[in-house]
C-alpha positions in Angstrom: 0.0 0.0 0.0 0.9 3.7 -1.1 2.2 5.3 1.9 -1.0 8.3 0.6 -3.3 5.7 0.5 -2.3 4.4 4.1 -3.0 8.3 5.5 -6.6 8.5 3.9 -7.9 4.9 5.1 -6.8 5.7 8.5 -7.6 9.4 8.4 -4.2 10.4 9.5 -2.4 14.0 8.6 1.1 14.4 7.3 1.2 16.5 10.2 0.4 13.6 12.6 2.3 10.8 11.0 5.5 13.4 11.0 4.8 13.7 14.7 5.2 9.9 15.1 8.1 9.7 13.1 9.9 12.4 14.5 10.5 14.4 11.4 9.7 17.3 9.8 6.3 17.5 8.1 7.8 19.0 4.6 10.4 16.6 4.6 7.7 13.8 4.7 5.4 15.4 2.2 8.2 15.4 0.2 8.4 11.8 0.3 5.0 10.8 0.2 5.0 13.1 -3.2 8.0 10.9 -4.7 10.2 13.7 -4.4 12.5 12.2 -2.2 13.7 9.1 -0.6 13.4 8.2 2.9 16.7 7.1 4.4 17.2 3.2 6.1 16.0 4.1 9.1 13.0 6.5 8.9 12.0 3.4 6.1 12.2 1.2 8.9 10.4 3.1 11.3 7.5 3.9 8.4 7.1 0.1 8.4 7.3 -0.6 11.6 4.3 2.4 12.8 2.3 1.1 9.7 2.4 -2.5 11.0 4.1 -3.2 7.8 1.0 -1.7 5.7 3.5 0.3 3.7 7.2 -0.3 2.6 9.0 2.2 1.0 12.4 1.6 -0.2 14.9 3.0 1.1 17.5 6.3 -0.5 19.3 4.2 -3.6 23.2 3.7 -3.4 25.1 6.9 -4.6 26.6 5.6 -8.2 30.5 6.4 -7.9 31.8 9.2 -10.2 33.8 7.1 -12.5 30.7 5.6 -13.0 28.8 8.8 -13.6 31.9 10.2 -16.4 31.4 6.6 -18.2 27.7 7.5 -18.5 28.4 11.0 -19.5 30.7 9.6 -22.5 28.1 7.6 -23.6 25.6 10.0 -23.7 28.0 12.8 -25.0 28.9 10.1 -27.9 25.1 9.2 -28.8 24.2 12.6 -29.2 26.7 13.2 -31.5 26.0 9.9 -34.3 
């Protein structure tokens, strides 16, 4: 279940759910908007108040910047064919 949905069937704010958490309101709108990702432990802890409802995963693995100048080639080369 969509952490959005989870709020509406239960009738629970942002507000209120931020409360729980500890965080910051904006920070998890921001989430539940797909705008960011919630780190391994605030994850863990939205499981864990949702009685495991709702799962989100957790902040992806930064990519290493050798890895991002490789990709960068590739694009720079495809745009110019």
């Amino acid at each position: 279940m969509q952490l959005r949905m989870f709020l509406a069937f239960h009738r629970i704010t942002v507000r209120q759910l931020a409360a729980s958490l500890g965080c910051n309101h904006c920070y998890l709108s921001r989430i539940i908007n797909g705008h960011v990702f919630p780190g391994k432990l605030l994850s863990k802890e939205i499981t864990k108040i949702t009685n495991g409802e709702v799962k989100l995963p957790a902040r992806p693995k930064k990519i290493k910047k050798e890895k991002k100048a490789q990709e960068l080639e590739l694009l720079m080369v495809e745009k110019a064919v």
